[in-house]
gemmi code that builds the backbone of each chain (N, CA, C; Angstrom):
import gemmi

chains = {
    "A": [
        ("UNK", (120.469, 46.995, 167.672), (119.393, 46.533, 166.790), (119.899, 46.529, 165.346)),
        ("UNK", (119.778, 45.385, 164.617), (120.248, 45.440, 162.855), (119.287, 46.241, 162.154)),
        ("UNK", (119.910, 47.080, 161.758), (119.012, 48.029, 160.571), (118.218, 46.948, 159.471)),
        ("UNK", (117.334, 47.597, 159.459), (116.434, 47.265, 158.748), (116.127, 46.821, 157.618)),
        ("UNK", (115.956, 46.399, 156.724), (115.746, 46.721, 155.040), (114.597, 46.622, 154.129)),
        ("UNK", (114.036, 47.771, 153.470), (113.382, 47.818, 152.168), (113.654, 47.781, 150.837)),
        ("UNK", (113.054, 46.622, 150.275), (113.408, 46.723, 149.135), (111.989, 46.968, 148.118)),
        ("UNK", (111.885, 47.581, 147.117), (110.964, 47.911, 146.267), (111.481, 48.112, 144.867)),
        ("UNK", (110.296, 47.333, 143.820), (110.508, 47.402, 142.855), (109.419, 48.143, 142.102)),
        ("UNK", (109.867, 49.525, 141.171), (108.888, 50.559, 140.567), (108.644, 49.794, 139.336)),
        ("UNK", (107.546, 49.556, 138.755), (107.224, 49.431, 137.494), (106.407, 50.445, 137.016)),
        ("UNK", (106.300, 51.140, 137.335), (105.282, 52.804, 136.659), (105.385, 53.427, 136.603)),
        ("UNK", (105.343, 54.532, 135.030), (105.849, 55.789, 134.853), (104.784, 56.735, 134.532)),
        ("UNK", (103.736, 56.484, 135.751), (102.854, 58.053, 135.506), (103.049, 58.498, 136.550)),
        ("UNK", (102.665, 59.978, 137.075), (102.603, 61.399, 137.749), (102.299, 60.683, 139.035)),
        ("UNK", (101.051, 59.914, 138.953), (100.833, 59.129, 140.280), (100.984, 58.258, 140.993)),
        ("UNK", (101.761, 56.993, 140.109), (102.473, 55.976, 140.362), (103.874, 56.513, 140.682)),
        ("UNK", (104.569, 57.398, 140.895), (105.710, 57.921, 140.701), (105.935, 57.969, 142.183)),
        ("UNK", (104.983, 58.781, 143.221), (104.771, 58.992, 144.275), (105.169, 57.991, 145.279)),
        ("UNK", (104.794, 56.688, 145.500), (104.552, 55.969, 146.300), (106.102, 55.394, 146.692)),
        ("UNK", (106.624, 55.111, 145.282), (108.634, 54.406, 145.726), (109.199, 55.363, 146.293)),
        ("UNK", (109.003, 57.029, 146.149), (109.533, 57.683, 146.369), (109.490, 57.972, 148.140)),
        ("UNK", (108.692, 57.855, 148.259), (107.810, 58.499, 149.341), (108.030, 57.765, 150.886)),
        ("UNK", (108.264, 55.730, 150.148), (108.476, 54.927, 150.678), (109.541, 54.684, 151.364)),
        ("UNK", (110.371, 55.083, 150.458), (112.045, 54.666, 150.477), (112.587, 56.020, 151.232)),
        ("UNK", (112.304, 57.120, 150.839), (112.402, 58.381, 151.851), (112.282, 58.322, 153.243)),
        ("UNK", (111.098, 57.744, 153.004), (110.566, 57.965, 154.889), (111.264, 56.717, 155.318)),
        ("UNK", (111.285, 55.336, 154.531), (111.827, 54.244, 155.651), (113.218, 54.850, 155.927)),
        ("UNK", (113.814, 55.621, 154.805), (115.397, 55.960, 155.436), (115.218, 56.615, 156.463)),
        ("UNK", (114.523, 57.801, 156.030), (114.732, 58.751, 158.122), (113.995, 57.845, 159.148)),
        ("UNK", (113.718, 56.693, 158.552), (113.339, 55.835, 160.272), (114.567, 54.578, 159.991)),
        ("UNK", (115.245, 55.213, 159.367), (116.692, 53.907, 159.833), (116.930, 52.869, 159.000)),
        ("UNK", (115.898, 52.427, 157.957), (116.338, 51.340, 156.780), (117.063, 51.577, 155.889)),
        ("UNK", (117.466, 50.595, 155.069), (118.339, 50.883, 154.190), (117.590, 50.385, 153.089)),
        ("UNK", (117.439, 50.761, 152.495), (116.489, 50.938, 150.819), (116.738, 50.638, 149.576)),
        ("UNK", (116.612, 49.784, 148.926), (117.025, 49.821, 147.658), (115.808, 49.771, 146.627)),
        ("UNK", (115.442, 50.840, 145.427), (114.432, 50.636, 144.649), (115.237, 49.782, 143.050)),
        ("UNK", (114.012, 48.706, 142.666), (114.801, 48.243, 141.358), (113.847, 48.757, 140.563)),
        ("UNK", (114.353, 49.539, 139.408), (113.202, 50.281, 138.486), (113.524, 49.209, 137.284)),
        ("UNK", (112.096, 48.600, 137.026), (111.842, 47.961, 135.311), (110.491, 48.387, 134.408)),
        ("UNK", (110.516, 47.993, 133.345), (109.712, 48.491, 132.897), (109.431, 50.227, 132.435)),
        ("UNK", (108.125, 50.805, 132.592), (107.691, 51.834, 132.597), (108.665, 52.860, 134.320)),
        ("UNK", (108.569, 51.809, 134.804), (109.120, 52.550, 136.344), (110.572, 53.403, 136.250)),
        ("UNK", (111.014, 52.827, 134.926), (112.632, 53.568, 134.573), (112.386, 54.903, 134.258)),
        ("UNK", (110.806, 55.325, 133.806), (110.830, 56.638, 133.617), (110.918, 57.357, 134.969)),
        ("UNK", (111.144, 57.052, 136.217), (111.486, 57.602, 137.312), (112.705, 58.019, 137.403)),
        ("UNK", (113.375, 57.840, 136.866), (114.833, 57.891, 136.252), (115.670, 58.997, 135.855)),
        ("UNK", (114.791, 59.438, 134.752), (115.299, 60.172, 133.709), (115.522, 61.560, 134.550)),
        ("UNK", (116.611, 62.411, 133.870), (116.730, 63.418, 134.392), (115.589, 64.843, 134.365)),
        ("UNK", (115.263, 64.347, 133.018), (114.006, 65.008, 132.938), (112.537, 64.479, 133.139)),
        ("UNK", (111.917, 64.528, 134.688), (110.624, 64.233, 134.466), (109.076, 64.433, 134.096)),
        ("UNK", (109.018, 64.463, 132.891), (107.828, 64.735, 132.409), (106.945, 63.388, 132.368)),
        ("UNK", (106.799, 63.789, 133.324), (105.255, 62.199, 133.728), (104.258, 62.817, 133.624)),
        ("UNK", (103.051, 62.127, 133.546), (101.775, 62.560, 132.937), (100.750, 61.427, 133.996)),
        ("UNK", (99.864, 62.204, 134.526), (98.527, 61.134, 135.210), (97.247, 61.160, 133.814)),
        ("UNK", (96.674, 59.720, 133.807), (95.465, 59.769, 132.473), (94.106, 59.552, 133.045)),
        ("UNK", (93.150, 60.256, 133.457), (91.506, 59.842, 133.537), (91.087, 58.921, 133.374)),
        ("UNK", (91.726, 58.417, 132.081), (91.406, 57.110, 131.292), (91.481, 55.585, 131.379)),
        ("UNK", (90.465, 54.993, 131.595), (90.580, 54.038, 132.506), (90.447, 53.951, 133.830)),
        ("UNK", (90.565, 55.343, 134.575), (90.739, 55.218, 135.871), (89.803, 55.693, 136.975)),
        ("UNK", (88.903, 54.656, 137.015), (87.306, 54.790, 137.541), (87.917, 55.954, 138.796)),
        ("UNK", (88.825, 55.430, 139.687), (88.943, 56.102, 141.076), (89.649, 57.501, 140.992)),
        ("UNK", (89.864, 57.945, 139.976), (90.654, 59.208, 140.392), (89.830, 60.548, 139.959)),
        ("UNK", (89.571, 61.204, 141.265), (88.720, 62.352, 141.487), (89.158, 63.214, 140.251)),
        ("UNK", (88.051, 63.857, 139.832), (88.139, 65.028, 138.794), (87.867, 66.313, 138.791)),
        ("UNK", (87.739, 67.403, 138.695), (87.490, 68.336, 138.677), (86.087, 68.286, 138.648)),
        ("UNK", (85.327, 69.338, 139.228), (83.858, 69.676, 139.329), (83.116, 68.612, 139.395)),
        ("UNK", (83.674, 67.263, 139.985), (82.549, 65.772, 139.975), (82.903, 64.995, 138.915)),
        ("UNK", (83.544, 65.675, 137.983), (83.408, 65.205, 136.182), (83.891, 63.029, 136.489)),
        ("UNK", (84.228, 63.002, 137.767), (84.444, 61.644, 137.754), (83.519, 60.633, 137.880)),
        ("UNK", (82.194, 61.759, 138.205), (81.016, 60.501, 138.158), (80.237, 60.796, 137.115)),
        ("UNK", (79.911, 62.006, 136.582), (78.912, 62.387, 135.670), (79.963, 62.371, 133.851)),
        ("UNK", (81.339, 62.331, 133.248), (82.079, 62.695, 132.642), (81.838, 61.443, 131.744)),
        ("UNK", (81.078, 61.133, 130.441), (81.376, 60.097, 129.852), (82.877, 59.688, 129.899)),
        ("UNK", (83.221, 58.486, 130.100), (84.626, 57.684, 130.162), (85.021, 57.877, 128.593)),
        ("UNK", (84.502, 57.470, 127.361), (85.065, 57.624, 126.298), (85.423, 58.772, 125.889)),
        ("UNK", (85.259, 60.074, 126.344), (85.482, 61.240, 126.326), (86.974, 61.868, 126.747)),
        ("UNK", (87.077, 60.741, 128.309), (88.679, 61.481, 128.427), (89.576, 60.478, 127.814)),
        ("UNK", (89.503, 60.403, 126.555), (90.546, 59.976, 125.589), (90.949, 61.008, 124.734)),
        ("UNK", (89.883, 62.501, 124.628), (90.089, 63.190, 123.896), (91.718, 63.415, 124.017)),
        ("UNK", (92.291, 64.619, 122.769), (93.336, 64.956, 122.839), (93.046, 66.365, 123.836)),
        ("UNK", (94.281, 66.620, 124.697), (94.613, 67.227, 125.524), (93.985, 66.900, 126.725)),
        ("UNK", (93.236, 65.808, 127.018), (92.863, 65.613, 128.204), (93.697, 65.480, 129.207)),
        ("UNK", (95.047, 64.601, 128.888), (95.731, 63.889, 129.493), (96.752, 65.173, 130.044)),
        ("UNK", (97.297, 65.650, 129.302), (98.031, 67.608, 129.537), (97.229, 68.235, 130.465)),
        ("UNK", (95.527, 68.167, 130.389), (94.989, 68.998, 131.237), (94.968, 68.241, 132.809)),
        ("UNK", (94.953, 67.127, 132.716), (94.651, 66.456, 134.219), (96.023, 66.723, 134.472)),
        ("UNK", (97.218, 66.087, 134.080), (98.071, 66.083, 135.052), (98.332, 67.786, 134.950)),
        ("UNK", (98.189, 68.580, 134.418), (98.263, 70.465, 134.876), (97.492, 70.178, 136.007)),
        ("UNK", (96.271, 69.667, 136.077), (95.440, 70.107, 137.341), (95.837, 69.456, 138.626)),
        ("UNK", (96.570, 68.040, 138.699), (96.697, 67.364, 139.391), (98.321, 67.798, 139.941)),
        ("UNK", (99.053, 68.607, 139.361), (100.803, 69.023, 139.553), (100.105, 70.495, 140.523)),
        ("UNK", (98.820, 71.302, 140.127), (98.754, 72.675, 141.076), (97.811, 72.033, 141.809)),
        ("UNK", (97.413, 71.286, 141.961), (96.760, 70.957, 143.066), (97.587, 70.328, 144.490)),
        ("UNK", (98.680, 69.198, 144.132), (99.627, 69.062, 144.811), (100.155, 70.093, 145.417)),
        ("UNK", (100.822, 70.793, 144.325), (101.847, 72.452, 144.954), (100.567, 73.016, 145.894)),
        ("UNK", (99.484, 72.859, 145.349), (98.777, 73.824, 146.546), (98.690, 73.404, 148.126)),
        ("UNK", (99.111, 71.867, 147.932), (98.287, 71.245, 149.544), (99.879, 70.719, 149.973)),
        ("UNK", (100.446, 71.385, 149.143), (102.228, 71.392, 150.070), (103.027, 69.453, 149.594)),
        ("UNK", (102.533, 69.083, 148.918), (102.697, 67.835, 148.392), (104.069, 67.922, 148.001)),
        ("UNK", (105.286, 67.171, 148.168), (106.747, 67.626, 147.730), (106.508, 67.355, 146.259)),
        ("UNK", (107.130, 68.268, 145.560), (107.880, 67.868, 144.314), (108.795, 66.115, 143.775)),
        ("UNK", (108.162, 65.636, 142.942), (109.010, 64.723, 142.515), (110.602, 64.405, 143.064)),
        ("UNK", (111.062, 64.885, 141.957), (112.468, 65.714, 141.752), (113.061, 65.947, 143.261)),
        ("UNK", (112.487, 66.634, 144.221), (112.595, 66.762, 145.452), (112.998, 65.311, 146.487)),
        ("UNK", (111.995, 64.771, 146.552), (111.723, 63.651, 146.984), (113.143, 62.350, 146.245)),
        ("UNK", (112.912, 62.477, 144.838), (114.220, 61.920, 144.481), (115.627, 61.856, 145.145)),
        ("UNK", (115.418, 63.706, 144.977), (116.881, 64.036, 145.455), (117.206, 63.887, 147.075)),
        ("UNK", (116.184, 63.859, 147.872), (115.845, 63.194, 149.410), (116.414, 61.805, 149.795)),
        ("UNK", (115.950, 60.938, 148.394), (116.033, 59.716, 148.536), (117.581, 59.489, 148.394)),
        ("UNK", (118.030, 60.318, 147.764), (119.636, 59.644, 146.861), (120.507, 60.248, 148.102)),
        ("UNK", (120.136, 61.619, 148.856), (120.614, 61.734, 149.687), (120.775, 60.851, 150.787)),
        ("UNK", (119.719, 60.245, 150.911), (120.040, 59.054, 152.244), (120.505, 58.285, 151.547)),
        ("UNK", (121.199, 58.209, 150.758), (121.346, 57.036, 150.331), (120.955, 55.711, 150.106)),
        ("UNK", (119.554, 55.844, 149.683), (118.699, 55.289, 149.081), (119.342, 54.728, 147.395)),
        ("UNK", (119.201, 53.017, 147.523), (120.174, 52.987, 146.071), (119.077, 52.936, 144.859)),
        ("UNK", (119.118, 53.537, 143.999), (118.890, 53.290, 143.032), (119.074, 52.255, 141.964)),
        ("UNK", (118.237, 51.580, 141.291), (118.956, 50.425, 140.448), (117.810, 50.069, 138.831)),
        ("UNK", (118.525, 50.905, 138.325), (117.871, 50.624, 136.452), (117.899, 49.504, 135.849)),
        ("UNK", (116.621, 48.392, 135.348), (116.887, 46.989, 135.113), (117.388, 46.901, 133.487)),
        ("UNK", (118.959, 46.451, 133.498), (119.417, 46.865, 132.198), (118.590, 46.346, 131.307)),
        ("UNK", (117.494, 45.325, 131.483), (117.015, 44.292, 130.252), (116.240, 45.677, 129.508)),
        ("UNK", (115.595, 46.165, 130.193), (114.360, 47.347, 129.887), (115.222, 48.328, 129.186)),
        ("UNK", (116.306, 49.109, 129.780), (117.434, 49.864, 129.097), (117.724, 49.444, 127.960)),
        ("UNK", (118.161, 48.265, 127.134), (118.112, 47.688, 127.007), (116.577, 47.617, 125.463)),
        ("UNK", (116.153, 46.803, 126.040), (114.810, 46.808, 125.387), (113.958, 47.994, 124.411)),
        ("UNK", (114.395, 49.053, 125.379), (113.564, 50.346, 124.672), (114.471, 51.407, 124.196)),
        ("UNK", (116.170, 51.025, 124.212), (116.925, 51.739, 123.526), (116.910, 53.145, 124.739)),
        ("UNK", (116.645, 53.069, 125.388), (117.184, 54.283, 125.990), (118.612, 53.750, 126.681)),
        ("UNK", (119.216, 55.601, 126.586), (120.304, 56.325, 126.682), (120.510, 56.530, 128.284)),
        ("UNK", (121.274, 55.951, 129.075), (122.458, 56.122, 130.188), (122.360, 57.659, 130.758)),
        ("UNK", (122.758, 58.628, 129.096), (122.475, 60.500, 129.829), (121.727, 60.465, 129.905)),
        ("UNK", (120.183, 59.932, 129.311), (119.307, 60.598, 130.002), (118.693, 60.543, 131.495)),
        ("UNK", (119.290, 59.387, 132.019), (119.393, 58.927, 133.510), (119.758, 60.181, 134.609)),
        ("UNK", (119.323, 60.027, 135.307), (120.673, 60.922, 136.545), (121.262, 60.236, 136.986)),
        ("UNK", (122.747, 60.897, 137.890), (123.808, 60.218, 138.066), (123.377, 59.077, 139.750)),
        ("UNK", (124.500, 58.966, 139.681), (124.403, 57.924, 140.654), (123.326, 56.728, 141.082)),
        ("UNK", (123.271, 56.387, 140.420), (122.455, 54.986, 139.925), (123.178, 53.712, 139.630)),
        ("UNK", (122.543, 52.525, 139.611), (123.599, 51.415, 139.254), (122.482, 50.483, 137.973)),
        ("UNK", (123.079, 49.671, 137.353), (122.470, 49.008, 136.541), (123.299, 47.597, 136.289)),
        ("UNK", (121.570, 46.915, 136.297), (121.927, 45.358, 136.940), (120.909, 44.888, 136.308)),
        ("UNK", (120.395, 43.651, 136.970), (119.454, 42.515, 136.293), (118.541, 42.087, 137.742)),
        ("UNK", (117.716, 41.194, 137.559), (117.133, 40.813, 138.438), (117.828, 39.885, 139.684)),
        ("UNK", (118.869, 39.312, 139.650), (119.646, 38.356, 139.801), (120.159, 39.488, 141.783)),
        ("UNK", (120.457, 40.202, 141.199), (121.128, 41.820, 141.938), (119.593, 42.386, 142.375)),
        ("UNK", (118.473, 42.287, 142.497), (117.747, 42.329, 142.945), (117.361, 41.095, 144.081)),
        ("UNK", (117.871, 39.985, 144.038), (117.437, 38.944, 144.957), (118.302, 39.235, 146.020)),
        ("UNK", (119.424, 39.880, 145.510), (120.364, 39.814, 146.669), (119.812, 40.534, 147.811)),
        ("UNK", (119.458, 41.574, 147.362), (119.165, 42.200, 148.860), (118.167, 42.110, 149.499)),
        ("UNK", (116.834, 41.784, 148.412), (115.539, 41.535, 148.767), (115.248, 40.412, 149.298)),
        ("UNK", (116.232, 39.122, 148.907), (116.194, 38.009, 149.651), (116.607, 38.382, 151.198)),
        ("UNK", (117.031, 39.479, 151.466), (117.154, 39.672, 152.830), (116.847, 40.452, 153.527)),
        ("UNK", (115.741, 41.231, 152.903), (114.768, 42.613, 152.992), (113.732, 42.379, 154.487)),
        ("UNK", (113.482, 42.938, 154.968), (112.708, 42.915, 156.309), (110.657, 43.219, 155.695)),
        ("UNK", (110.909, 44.126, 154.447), (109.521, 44.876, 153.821), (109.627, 44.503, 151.611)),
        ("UNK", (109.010, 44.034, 151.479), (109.472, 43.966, 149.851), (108.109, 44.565, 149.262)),
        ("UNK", (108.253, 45.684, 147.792), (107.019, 46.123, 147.830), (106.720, 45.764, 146.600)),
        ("UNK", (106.386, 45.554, 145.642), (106.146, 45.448, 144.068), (105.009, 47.179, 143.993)),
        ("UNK", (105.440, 47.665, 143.100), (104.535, 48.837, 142.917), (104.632, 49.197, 141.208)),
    ],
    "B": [
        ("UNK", (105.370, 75.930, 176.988), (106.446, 74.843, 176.080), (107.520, 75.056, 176.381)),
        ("UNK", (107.758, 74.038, 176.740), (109.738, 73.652, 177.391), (109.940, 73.957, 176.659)),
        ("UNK", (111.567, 74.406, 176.591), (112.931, 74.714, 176.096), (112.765, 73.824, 174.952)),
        ("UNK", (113.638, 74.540, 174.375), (114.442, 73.681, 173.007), (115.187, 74.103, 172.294)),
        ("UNK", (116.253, 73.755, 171.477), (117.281, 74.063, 171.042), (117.401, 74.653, 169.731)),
        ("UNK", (116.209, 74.038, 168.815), (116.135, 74.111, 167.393), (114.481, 74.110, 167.060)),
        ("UNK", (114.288, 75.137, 166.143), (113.251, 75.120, 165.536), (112.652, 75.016, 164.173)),
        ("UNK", (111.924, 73.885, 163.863), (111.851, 73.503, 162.222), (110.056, 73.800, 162.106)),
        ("UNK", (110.130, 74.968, 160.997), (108.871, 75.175, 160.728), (108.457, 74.374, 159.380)),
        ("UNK", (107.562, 73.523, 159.622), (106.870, 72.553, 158.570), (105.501, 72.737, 158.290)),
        ("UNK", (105.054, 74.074, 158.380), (103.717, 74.073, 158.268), (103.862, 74.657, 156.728)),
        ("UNK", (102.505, 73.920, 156.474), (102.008, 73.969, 154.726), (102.738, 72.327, 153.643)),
        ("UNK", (103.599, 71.540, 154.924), (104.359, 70.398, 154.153), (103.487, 69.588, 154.738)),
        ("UNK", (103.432, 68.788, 153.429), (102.621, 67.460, 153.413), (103.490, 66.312, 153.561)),
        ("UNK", (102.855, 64.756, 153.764), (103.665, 64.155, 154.054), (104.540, 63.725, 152.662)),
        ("UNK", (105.649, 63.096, 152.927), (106.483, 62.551, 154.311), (107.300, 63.546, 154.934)),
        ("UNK", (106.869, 65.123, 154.316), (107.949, 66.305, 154.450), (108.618, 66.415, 155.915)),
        ("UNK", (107.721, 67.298, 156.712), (107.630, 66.895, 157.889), (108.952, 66.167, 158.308)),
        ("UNK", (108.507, 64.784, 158.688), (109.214, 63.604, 158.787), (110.731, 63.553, 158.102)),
        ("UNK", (111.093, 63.994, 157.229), (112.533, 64.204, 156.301), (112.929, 65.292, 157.074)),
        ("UNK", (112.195, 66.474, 157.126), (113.091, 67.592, 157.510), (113.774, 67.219, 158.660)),
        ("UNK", (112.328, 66.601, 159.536), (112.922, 66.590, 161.216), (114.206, 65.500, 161.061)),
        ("UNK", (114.130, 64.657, 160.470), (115.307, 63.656, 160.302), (116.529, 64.610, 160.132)),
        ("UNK", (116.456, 65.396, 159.250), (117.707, 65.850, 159.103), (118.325, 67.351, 159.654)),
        ("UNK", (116.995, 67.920, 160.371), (117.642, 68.749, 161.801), (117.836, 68.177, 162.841)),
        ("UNK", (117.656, 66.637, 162.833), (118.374, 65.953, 164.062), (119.275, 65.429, 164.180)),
        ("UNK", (119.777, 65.153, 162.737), (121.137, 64.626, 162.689), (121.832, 65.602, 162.867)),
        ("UNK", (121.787, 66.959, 163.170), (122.216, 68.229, 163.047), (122.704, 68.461, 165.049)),
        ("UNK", (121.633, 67.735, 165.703), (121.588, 67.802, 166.915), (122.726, 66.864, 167.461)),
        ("UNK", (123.222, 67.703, 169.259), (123.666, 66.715, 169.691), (122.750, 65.653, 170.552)),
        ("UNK", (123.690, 64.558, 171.365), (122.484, 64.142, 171.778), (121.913, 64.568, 172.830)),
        ("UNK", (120.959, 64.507, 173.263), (119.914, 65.579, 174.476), (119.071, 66.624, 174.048)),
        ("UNK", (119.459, 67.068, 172.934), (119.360, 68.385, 172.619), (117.554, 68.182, 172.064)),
        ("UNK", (116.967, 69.567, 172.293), (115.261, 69.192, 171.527), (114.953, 70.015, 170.287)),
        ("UNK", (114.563, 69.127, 169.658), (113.946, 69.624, 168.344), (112.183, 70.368, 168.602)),
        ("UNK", (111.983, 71.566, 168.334), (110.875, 71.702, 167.857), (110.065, 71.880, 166.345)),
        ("UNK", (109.205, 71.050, 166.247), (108.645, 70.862, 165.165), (107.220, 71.578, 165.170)),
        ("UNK", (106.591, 72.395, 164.338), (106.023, 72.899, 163.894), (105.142, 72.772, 162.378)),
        ("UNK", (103.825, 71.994, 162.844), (102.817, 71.447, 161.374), (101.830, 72.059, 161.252)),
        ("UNK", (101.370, 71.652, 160.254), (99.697, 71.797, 159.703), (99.414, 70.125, 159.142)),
        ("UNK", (100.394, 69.572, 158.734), (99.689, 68.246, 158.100), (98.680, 67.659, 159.482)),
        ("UNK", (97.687, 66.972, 159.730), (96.942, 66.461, 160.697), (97.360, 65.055, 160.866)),
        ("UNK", (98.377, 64.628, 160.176), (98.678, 63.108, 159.661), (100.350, 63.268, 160.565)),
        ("UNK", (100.466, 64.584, 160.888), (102.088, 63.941, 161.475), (102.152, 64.061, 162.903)),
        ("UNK", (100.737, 63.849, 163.561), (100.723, 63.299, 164.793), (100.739, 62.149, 164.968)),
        ("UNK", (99.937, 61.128, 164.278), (100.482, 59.420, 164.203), (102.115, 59.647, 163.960)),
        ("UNK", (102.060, 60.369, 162.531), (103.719, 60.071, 162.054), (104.910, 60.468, 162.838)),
        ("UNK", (104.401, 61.551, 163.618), (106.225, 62.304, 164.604), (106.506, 60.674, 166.246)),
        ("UNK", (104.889, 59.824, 166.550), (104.662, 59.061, 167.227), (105.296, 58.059, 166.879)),
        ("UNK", (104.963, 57.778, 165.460), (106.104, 56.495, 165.079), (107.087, 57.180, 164.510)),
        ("UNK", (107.565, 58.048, 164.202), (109.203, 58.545, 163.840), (109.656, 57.865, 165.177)),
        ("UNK", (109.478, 58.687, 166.154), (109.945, 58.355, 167.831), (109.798, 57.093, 168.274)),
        ("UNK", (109.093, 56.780, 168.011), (109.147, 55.021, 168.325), (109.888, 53.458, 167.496)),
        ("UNK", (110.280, 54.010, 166.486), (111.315, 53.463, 165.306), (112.281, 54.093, 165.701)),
        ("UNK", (112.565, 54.995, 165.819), (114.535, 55.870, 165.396), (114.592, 56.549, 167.000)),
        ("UNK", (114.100, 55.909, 167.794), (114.529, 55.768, 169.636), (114.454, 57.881, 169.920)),
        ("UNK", (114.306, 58.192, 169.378), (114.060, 59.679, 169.804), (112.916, 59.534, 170.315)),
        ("UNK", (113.139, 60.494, 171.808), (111.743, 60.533, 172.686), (111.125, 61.627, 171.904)),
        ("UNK", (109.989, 61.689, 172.231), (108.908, 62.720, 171.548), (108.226, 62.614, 173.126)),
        ("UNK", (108.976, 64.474, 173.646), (108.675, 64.417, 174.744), (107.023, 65.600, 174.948)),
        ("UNK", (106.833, 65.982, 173.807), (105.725, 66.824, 173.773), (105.168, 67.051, 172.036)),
        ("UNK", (103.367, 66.865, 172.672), (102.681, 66.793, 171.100), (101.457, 67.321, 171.574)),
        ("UNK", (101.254, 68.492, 171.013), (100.023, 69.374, 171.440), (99.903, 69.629, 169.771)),
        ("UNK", (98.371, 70.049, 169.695), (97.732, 71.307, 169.149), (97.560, 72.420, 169.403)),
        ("UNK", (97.669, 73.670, 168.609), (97.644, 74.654, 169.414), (97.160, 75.575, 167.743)),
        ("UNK", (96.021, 76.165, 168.129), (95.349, 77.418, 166.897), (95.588, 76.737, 165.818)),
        ("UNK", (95.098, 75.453, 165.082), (94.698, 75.070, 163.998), (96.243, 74.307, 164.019)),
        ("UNK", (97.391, 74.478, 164.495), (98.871, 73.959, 164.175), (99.259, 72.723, 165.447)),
        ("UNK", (100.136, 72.060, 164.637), (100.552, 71.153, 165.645), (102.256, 71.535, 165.835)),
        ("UNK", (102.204, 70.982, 167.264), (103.740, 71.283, 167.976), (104.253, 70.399, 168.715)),
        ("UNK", (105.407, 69.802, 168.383), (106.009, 68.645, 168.647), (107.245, 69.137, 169.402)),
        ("UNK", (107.820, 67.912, 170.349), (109.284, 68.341, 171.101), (109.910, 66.784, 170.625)),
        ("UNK", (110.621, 66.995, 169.991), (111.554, 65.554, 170.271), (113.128, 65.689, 170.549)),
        ("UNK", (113.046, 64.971, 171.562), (114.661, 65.173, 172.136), (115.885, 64.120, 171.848)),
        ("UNK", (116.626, 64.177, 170.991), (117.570, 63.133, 170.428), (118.113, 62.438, 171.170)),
        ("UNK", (118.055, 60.900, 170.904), (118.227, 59.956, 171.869), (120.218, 59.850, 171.733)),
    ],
}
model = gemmi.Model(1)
for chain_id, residues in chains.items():
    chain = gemmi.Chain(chain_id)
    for i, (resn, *xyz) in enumerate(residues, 1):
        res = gemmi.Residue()
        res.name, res.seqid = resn, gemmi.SeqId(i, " ")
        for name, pos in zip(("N", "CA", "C"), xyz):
            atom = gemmi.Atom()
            atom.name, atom.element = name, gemmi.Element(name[0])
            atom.pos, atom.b_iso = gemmi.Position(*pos), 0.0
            res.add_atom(atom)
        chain.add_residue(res)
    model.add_chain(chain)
structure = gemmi.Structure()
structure.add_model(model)
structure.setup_entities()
């Protein structure tokens, strides 16, 4: 049987958008695909060696809150300052509590299967970020290097 | 519960945990050999069903047992 292929492209760098490429590309490897994520945009903050991602209330009719506060919580309110520090605190021990892997974890899962990584230089590029602050083993390319494999991908995800 | 060779405790892992570990105490296996798996997620009874049905490992036993689930999969 020809192995498989996923290809996915991350464009999002919050706490909860972070989840899903990771999660994707993990599990299709231990069922036998071969994976490649292309990070642009905001999604390069998946990247960095240091992840400090953040989930925001704001704007975001669907995401449960503490004590109900998601139906009764004026919306213009969680703009305050420190809101955004306090949700994703609540939303990082709430994970650890219900056994949810770690980021970072899941990353390092992915790179182990050899899951490829791929940083879209235009964005690099664009927002002046720095190569160290990346982790290693990664490649950096253009969209062009994205058709290649996805033009022959079995699953393609935009996220 | 039949025999088995190896035992991976995954209880308190959420998904896709589970699913990763067992991947990679089976690459650990020879072939024949059975993995037991050990959950709490309620979600990796669909998931250990299609692990086994994608990546040709039989999943020769899937019970519940006192709030935990217990899986046999034997490397194809």
């Amino acid at each position: 049987m020809e192995q498989k292929k996923l290809a996915i492209i991350a464009t999002k760098g919050s706490l909860d958008w972070a989840y899903p490429p990771f999660i994707l590309a993990s599990t299709a490897s231990a069922l036998g695909y071969e994976t490649e994520i292309f990070f642009t945009f905001y999604g390069l903050q998946l990247l960095k060696k240091d992840l400090s991602l953040e989930v925001t209330p704001l704007g975001n009719p669907g995401m449960p809150m503490p004590m109900g506060m998601d139906k009764w919580f004026p919306v213009a309110l969680t703009a305050l300052p420190g809101m955004q520090s306090m949700m994703t605190y609540m939303m990082k021990k709430k994970m650890a509590a219900k056994g949810v892997a770690g980021l970072e974890e899941l990353r390092e899962l992915c790179q182990e299967a050899e899951v490829r990584l791929i940083a879209c230089q235009m964005t690099v590029d664009l927002f002046d970020m720095k190569p160290a602050d990346f982790i290693d083993g990664i490649e950096y390319a253009g969209a062009a290097r994205f058709f290649e494999f996805a033009g022959e991908s079995d699953i393609c995800l935009y996220i | 519960m039949a025999d088995f060779d190896q035992e991976l405790d995954a209880s308190g892992l959420n998904c896709p945990l589970p699913i990763l570990r067992a991947k990679k105490a089976l690459s650990g296996l020879e072939s024949g050999q059975v993995l037991h798996i050990i959950a709490t997620d309620p979600g990796s009874v669909k998931d250990f069903e299609a692990f086994a049905k994608q990546t040709g490992n039989e999943l020769t036993e899937s019970r519940e047992e006192g709030g935990k689930f217990h899986f046999l999969i034997k490397k194809a």
